[in-house]
Each structure stands twice: as C-alpha cells, then as structure tokens.
C-alpha positions as CSV (number, residue, x, y, z in Angstrom):
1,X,138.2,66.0,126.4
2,X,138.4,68.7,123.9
3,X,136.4,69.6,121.6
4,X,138.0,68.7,119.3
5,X,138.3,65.1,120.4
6,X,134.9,65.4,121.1
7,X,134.4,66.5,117.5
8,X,136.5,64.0,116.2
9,X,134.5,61.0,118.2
10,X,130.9,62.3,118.5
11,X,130.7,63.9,115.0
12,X,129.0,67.2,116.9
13,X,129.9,68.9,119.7
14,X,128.8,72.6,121.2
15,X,130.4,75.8,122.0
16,X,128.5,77.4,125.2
17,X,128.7,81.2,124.6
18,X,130.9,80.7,121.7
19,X,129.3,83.3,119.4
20,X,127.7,85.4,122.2
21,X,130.1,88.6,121.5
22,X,129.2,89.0,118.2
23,X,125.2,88.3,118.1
24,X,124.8,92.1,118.5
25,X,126.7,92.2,115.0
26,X,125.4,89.2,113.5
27,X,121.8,90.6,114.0
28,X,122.7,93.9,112.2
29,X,124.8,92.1,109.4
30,X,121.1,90.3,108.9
31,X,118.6,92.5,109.4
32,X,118.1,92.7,106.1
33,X,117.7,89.2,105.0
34,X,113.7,87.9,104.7
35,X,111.5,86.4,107.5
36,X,110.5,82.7,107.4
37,X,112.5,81.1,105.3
38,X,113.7,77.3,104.9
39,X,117.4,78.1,103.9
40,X,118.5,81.9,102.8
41,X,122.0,81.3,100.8
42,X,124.2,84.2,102.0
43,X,127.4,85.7,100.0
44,X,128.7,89.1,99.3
45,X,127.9,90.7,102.4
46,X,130.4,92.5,103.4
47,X,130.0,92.9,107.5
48,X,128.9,89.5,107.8
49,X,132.1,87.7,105.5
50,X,134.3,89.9,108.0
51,X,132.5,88.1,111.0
52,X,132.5,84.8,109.5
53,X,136.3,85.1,108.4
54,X,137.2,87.0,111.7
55,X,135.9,85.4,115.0
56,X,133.9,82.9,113.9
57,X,137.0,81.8,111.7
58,X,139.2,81.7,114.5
59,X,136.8,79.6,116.1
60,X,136.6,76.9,113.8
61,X,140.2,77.3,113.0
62,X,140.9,75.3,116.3
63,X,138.1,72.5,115.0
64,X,139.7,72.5,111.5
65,X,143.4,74.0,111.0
66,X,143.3,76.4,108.1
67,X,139.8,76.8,107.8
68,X,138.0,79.5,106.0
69,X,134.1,79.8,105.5
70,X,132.9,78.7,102.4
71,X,129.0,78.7,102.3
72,X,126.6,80.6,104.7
73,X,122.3,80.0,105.0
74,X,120.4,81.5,107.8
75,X,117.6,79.3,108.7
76,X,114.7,80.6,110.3
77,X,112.2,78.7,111.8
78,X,109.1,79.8,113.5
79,X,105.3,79.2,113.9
80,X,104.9,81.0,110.5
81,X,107.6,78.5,109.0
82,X,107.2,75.4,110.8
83,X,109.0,72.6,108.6
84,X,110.9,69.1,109.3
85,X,114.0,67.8,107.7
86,X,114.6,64.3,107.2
87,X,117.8,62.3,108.4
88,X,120.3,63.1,105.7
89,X,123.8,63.9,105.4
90,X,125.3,67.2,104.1
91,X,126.9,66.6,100.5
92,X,127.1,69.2,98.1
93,X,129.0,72.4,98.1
94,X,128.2,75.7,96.5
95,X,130.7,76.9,93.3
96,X,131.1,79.9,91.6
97,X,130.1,78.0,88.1
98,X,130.1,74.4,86.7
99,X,133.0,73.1,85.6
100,X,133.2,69.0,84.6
101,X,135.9,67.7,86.9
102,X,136.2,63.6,87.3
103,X,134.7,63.1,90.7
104,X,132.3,65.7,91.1
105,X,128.7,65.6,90.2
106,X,125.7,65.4,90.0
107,X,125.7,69.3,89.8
108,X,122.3,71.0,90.7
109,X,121.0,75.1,91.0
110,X,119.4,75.7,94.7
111,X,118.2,79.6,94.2
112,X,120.1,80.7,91.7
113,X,123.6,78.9,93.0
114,X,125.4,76.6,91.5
115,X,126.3,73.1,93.6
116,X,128.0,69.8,93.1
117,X,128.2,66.6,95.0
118,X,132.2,66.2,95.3
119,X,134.5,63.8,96.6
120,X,133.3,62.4,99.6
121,X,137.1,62.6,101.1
122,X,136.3,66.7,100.8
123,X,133.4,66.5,102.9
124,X,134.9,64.2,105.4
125,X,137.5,67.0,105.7
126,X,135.1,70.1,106.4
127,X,133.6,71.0,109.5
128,X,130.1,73.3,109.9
129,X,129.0,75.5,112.6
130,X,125.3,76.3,113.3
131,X,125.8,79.7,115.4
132,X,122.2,80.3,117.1
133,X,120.8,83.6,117.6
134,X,118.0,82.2,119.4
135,X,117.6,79.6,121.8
136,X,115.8,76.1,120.7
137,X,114.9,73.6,123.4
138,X,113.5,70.0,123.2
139,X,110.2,71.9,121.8
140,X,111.5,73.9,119.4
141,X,112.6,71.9,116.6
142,X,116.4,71.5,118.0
143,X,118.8,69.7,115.4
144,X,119.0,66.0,115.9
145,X,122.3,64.4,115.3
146,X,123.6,60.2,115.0
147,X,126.3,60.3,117.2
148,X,129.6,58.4,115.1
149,X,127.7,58.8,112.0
150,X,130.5,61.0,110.3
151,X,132.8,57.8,110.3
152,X,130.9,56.0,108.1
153,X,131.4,57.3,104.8
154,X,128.8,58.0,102.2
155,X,125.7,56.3,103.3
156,X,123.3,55.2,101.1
157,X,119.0,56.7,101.3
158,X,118.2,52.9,102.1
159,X,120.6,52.5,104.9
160,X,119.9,55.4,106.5
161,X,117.1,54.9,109.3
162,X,119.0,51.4,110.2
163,X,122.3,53.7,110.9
164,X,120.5,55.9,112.3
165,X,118.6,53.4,114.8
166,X,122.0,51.8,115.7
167,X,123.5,54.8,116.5
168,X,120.7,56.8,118.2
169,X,120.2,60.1,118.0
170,X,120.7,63.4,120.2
171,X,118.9,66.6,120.2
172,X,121.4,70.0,120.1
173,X,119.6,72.3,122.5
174,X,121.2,75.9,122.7
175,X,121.1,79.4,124.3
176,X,121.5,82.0,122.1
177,X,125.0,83.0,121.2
178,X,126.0,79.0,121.7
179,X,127.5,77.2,118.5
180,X,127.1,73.9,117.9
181,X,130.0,72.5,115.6
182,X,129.4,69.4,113.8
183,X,131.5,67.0,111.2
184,X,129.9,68.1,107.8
185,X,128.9,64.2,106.9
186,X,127.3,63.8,110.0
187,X,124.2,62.2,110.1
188,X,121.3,64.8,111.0
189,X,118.2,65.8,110.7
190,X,115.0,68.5,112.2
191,X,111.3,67.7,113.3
192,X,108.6,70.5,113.2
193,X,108.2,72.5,116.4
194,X,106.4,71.2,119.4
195,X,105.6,74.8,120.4
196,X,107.2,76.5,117.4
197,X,108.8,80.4,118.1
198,X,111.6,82.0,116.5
199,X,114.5,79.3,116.0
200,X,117.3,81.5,113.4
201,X,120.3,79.7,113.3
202,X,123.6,80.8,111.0
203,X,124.8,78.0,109.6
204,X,128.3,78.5,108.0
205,X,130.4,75.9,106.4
206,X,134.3,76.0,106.4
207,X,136.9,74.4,104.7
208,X,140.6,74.4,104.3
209,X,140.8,72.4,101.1
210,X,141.0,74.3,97.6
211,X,139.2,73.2,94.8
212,X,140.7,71.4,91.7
213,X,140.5,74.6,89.3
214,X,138.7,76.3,87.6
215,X,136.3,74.5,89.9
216,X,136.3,78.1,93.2
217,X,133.9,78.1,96.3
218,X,131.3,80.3,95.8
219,X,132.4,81.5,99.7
220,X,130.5,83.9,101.4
C-alpha cells in the first residue's frame, strides 16, 4: 500500500529516512532556537522556509497535491522538559492578523501569534509532518496516535477517551531523519518520558487551500 493509502486509511503513516539528507541542515537552520521548550512557533527564517518549501515540500507534495508549509514548531523534549499532552486533535491555524470571517473562530494569541479555529473541512484537508532529529522509542515519550480517528470529524472533549478506547492507539517510534506524516485532525496525544533524553521533533504543517481574504497564513 502507499503511503498515501496508508495515510488516507490509518490517519498516520511514517517515512523511514525521509528527512535524513537534510538533518545536517535542519540542525544549523535551528541552532539558534532555545533549549527545552514545549512548542517554539518558527517563521521568517530564511534557510529553514527554503528547506521546508524545498524537500520537505516535495515530500508532502505526494501526501497532499499542492501543498505548501504553513506553520512550523520545534518541540523539544528532554529530561529538563519532560511534559505530557493529552489526547486532542489539532484545530487551529496560525494567521498573519484577525479578521472576522463566518466560520472561523474562536480566535486566540499563543506567543505573540495570532490563531483561529476554522472550518473543520480545512483541517480535514491538511496534512502535518513531524520530521525527527532524534530518535524516540517506546521510552521516550513517542507520539501516540487513534488509528481512523481523522474520519470522524470534529470530536467533541467528552467523547474523546471513548473514540479513543474504540479505536486504540499506536505509538510512532522513529530514528532520526524518519518523518512521520499524519492527517491534521487525527486523534493524538504524548505521555512524559519513561527514561526521558533529547526527543526534538520539527513539526510543520502544510496546506494547499488559500484562505478566504484578508484572512493569509502566517506561513513559515
């Protein structure tokens, strides 16, 4: 099967050695960024947009026709920062400023960047890669996906654990340079370490919708 078939039916699917030509340039493009943290929102950095348009764009460009990156965070988690995530799905976007459209909202401001919760339909239509520069294995806080989960829609807080329960749940392991590619809405979620080390994953998402204007992706 394909991947993407396997993206279509599973919700998730991974890349072995995907991103593995490029780590040596992803690590420069980020040396910069700070230690520890949950989610660092990246934009305006010129070597790494070129990456994530370039070959990491041609990558999900055969997940998602058309595609083109529209939000970047590098999460890093280690002994220092050992945190969980609860189930959830993925649904706002970053925007380069609020604008009242029919359909979007609420609207929050995450570090300084504006988001909005938008059509679901827009969501069900993007795809997200988590590019890892590190390897994570069953003890080091791998992401944990619902298999199917991307087909339901928006689910509500409450229904949540029963979803997640009757779909089960799988834990991404990865080498560093593999990408795992999953179907934004998708169901997923992150314990705290076992044995916690360095974990950085860059997680981009892409798009190949445009947004209603003067509504514009913040983009990366």
């Amino acid at each position: 099967m394909s991947a993407a078939a396997t993206l279509a039916r599973e919700g998730a699917v991974r890349l072995d050695r995907a991103a593995l030509g490029v780590l040596g340039a992803l690590e420069a493009a980020l040396a910069d960024v700070p230690a520890g943290q949950a989610g660092v929102r990246l934009w305006g950095r010129a070597g790494l947009s070129e990456l994530l348009h370039g070959p990491l764009g041609a990558l999900a460009g055969t997940l998602l026709p058309g595609a083109r990156p529209v939000r970047a965070l590098l999460l890093d988690k280690s002994a220092a920062a050992n945190w969980a995530l609860a189930w959830h799905q993925d649904r706002t976007i970053a925007v380069r400023a609020r604008h009242p459209l029919p359909g979007f909202g609420p609207w929050t401001v995450k570090r300084g960047v504006t988001h909005v919760e938008p059509p679901f339909a827009l969501l069900a239509r993007m795809v997200t890669l988590r590019v890892h520069l590190d390897p994570v294995d069953a003890d080091n806080a791998p992401l944990l996906v619902a298999p199917g989960s991307h087909r339901l829609g928006r689910i509500e807080e409450d229904a949540i654990e029963a979803t997640v329960a009757r779909h089960g749940s799988r834990a991404c392991l990865a080498a560093a340079g593999d990408v795992w590619a999953y179907a934004t809405p998708l169901l997923h979620a992150s314990a705290r370490a076992a044995r916690p080390r360095a974990r950085r994953v860059l997680q981009i998402d892409y798009s190949a919708d445009a947004l209603p204007p003067p509504l514009a992706w913040l983009g990366v």
